[in-house]
N, C-alpha and C positions, 0 to 999 in steps of 0.2 A: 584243574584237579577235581578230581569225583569221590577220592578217596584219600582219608588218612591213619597215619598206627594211631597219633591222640590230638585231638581235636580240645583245645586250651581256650577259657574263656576266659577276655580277663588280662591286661598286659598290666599288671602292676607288678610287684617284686614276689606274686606263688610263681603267675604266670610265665612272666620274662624268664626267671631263674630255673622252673622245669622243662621249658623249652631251651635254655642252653645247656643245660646237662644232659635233656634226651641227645641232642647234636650230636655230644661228645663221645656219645653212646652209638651213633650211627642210625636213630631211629627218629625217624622225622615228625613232624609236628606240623598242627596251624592255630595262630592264636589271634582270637578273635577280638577286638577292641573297639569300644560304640563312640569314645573320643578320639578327637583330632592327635594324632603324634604331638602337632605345638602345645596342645592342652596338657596330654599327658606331663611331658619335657617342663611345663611351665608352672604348671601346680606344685606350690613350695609346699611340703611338709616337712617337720621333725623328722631326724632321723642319728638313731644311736646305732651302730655296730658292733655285736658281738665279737668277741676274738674267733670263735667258729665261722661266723657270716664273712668277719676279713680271711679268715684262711681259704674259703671255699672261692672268694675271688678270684686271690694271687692264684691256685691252684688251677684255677680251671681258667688263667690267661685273661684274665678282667680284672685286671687288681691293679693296676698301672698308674691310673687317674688317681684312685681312689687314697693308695699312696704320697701321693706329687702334692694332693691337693687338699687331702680329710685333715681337719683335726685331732690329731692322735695324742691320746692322752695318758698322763701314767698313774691319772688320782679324782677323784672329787672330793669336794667342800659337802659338807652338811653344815647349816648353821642356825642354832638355837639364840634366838634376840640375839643375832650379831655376832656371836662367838662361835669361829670356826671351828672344825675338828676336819683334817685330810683324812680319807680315806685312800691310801697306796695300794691304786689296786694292782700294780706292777708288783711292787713289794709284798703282797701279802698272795697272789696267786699267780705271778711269774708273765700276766696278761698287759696287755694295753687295752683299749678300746678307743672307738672313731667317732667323733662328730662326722657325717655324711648325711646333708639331707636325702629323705628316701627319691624326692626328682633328680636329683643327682646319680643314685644309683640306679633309675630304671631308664637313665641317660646312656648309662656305658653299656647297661646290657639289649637296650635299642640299637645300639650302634654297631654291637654287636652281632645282634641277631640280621642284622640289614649285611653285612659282612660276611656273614656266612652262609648266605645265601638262603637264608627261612622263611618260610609263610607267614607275615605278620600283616594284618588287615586290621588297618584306621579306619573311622568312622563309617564302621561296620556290625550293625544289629542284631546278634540272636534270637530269633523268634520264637521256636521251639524245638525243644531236643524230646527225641524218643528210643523206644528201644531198646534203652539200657539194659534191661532184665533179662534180653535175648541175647543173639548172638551176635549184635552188630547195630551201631549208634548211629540214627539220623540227623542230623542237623540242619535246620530250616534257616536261611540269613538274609537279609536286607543287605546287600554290597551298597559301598560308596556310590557308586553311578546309579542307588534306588531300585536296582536289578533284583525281586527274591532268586535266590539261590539255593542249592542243597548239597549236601556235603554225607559223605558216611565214614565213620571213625570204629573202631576197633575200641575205642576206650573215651571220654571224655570226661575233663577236672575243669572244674569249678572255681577258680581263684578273680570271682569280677566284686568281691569286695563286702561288706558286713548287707547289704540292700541286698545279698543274689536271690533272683527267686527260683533256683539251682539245689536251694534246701528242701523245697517243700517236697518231693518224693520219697526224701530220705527220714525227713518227719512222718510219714506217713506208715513206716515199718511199726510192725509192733514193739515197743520196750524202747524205740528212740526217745530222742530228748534234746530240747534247747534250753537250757539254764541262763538264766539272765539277772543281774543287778542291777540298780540303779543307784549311783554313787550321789551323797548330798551335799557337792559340791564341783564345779567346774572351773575348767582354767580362760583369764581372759589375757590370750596372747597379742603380743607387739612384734613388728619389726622393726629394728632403728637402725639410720644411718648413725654411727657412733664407732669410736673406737672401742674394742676389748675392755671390759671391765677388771677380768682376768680370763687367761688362757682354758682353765680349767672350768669343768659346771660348779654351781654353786647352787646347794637347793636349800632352802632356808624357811625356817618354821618361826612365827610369831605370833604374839595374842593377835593381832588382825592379818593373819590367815598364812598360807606359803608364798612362797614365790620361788623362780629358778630363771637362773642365770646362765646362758649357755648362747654359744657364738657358731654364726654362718659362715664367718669371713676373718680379716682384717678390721673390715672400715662398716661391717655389715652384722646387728646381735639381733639374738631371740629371746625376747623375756617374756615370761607367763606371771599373772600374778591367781590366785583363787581368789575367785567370785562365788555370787549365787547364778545355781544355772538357768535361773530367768530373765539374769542380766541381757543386757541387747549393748551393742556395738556402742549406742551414744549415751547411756548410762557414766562411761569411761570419759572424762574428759581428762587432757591431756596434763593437767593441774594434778587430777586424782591421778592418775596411773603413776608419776614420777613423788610424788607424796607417797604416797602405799609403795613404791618398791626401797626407796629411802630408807622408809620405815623400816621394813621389811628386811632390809638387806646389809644395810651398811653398819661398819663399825669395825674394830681392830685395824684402822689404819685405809677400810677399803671402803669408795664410794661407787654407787652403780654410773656408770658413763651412759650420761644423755642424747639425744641428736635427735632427730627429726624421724617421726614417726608416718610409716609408710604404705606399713599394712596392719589390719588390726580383725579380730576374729574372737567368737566365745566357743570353747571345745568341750563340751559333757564328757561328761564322765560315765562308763557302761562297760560290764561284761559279761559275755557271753558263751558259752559249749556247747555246740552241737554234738548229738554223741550219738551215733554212729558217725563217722564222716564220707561215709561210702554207702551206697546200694548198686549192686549190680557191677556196670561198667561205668557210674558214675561218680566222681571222686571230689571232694571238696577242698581245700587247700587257702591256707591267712583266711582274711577277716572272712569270709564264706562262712566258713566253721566256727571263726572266734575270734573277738573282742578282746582288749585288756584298755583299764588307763594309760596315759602316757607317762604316768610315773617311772614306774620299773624299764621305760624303753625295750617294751618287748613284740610290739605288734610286728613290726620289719621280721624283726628276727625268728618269730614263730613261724612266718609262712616261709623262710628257707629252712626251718628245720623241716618242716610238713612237707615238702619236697624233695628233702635227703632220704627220705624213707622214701616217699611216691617214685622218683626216679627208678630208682632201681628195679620197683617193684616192677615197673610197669618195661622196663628194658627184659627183665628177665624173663616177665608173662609173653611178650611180643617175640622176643627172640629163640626162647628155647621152653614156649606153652607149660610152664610152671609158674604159675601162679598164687604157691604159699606165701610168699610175702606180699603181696598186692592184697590178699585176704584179711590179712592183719594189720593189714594200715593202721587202722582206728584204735585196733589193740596195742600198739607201738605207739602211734602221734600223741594219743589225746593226755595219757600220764603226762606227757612234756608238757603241753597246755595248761592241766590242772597245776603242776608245780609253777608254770608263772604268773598264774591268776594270785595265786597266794601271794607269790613275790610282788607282784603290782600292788595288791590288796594292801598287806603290810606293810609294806615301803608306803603308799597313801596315807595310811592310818594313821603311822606315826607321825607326819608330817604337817596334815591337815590336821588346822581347829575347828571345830564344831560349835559353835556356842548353843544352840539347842542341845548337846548332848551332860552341860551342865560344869561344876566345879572338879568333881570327883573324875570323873573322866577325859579332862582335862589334863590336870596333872599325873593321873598314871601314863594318858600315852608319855608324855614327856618324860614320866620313870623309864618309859619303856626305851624311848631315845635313846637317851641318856646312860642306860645299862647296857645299851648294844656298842656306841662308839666308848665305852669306858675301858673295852678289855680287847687283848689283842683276839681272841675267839670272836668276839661279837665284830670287829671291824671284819673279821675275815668272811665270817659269812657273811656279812654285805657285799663284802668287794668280788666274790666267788658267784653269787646269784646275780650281779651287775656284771661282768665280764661275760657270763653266759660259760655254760660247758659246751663241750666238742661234740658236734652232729655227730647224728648217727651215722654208720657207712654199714655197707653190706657188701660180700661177695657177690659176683654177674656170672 
C-alpha cells in the first residue's frame, strides 16, 4: 500500500476506536503501532466505561465481550472514615457503568480490526510525518522487518498517547496552548489475588489519605491507596499497604479482602489541554491532546468521545470534500475535555487530604463532601458527570 484516506498512529482506544468506525463508514485506514500486539493485549490498565463508550460498542457490533464479561454496575460507595453513602447511579440517571480494563477493550477492538480485514502494523516506528499544511500527508516508518517505508495519507491523527511528539507542530500555531497541572498527590496501586471486597467501587476518604476499591475479576482486585508522588515501589511494604487500606477503608460491617499481591506501581497525578487539537491534516485524539487523573475515570472515555466528532468529520471530508466539521474539531472536542478536567479535579479534591494544605482546608473540603452526598441534587450530579453523557453524533 502507497496510499491511504487516514493514516492512524497509535492503536490504543483514540486509535483502534477511529479506525473501527472509519470501517464502518467504508473508508479505510492504517494504524501504526511501535509495540508488540502481546504488549499492547498485556499491559493492564484501569478501565471505567461510560454509558456512551458501552453504547458505541454494542452499536457498532463490539459489545459482546464486554457484556459477557465487565463489571456492570448500578452504584458506587463514597466513604468518609468508614461510613458509606451509595451513589445509584442507575437510580438517579437511568445509567449503568462498566468495570472494563482498558487492555481488555483494545482486546476486542484488535480482534476486531484483524477480522475485518484492516491495516494494523505492530512494532512499527513512525519516523516522520510531513505535509500536513498541503495537500497530502507523508509518512516515513520503520516496518517490523527494519525496512524504512513510506506511506501518503489524505489526513493523519495522532492518538499514540500523552508522550506524542505529534504536538509539537500544533504548538507551534500562533494562540495554541498546552495547559498543564501538577496534582500533589499520587496513587500507589496493587494487584491482588483475593476475592471481591464488594461488587461495587468504593472510594474512600481518610485523615491518612484515599483509597479505592475496585475489582478485575472474581478472584482478581485493584486497590489504589494515595501516596507522596516521590514514593518508589519499595517504600510500600506489604505490612504498610494492608495497614493503610484497613485504615482507610473498612468499617460498617465491611473489611477490604487480602491475598497475595502480584503487581504493584505509583501513578502521578497530571493534566493537561492542548488547544488547538488540529493543524492542517493533522488531528490529535485521547491522551495526545489530554491528560486527566484517574479519579473521575475519564481518560478511556475522552478519547472515544474525541473520535465520535473526528470520525465523522473526517468520513464526510473524504467522501463528499466538505470539510465544516473536520474544521471544528477542536471547537466541538476540547469544551468536552475542559468539563472532565473539572470533574476529575473536583472529584480529587474532595477526596484527597492534603496535610500541607493545613486545618481549615481540610475540613471544608469534607464540608464540601459531605454537602454533595447529603441531598438528592448533589448525589445526582455525581452520579450524571460519572455515567458520562451521550457522544456526540453527526449527520454523513
Amino acid at each position: 500500500m502507497t496510499h491511504t484516506s487516514v493514516a492512524i498512529i497509535g492503536a490504543g482506544p483514540a486509535g483502534l476506536t477511529l479506525a473501527h468506525l472509519l470501517h464502518r463508514q467504508g473508508v479505510e485506514s492504517v494504524v501504526f503501532e511501535s509495540r508488540s500486539r502481546r504488549e499492547v493485549e498485556e499491559t493492564v490498565r484501569a478501565g471505567v466505561l461510560e454509558q456512551g463508550t458501552m453504547r458505541l460498542m454494542r452499536e457498532t457490533g463490539i459489545g459482546e465481550r464486554m457484556d459477557r464479561e465487565a463489571d456492570i454496575d448500578d452504584a458506587i460507595d463514597i466513604s468518609i472514615n468508614g461510613r458509606r453513602t451509595r451513589i445509584d447511579l442507575l437510580g438517579l440517571t437511568g445509567h449503568h457503568m462498566a468495570v472494563y480494563p482498558q487492555h481488555e477493550y483494545l482486546r476486542d477492538f484488535i480482534a476486531q480490526r484483524i477480522e475485518d480485514g484492516g491495516e494494523l502494523l505492530f512494532d512499527t516506528t513512525v519516523d516522520e510525518v510531513t505535509g500536513y499544511d498541503g495537500d497530502e500527508v507523508t509518512i516515513t516508518y520503520t516496518a517490523e522487518n527494519g525496512m524504512q517505508e513510506t506511506i501518503t495519507a489524505d489526513y493523519i491523527v495522532a492518538g499514540d498517547g500523552s508522550s506524542s511528539p505529534h504536538r509539537a507542530p500544533i504548538l507551534e500555531l500562533e494562540g495554541s496552548e498546552r495547559t498543564k497541572f501538577e496534582y500533589p498527590y499520587a496513587w500507589f496501586g496493587i494487584l491482588v489475588n483475593a476475592p471481591q471486597t464488594q461488587k461495587e467501587l468504593i472510594y474512600a476518604t481518610h485523615p491518612e489519605g484515599f483509597a479505592l476499591i475496585s475489582t478485575r475479576s472474581r478472584s482478581v482486585q485493584r486497590y489504589y491507596l494515595q501516596c507522596n508522588p516521590n514514593d518508589q515501589v519499595e517504600d510500600w511494604s506489604d505490612e504498610r499497604i494492608w495497614g493503610q487500606l484497613h485504615a482507610r477503608v473498612d468499617g460498617e460491617g465491611l473489611t477490604v479482602s487480602e491475598g497475595e499481591i502480584f503487581d504493584r506501581s505509583v501513578l502521578r497525578f497530571r493534566s493537561a489541554v492542548t488547544d488547538p487539537m488540529q493543524r492542517g491534516r493533522l488531528f490529535l485524539a485521547g491522551d495526545a491532546a489530554h491528560t486527566v487523573p484517574p479519579t473521575g475515570a475519564k481518560g478511556l472515555n475522552l478519547a472515544v468521545a474525541d473520535v465520535s466528532v473526528l470520525a465523522p468529520g473526517l468520513v464526510r471530508a473524504i467522501k463528499t470534500g466538505n470539510d465544516d466539521l473536520l474544521r471544528n474539531y477542536s471547537a466541538l472536542a476540547v469544551p468536552r475535555v475542559w468539563r472532565a478536567q473539572h470533574f476529575s479535579y473536583w472529584m480529587s479534591a474532595m477526596l484527597h487530604s492534603v496535610p500541607e494544605q493545613g486545618h481549615f482546608q481540610h475540613r471544608r473540603r469534607l464540608a464540601e463532601l459531605e454537602a454533595m452526598l447529603a441531598t438528592e441534587a448533589g448525589r445526582r450530579y455525581q452520579a450524571q458527570q460519572y455515567v458520562g453523557f451521550d457522544l456526540p453524533t453527526f449527520d454523513l
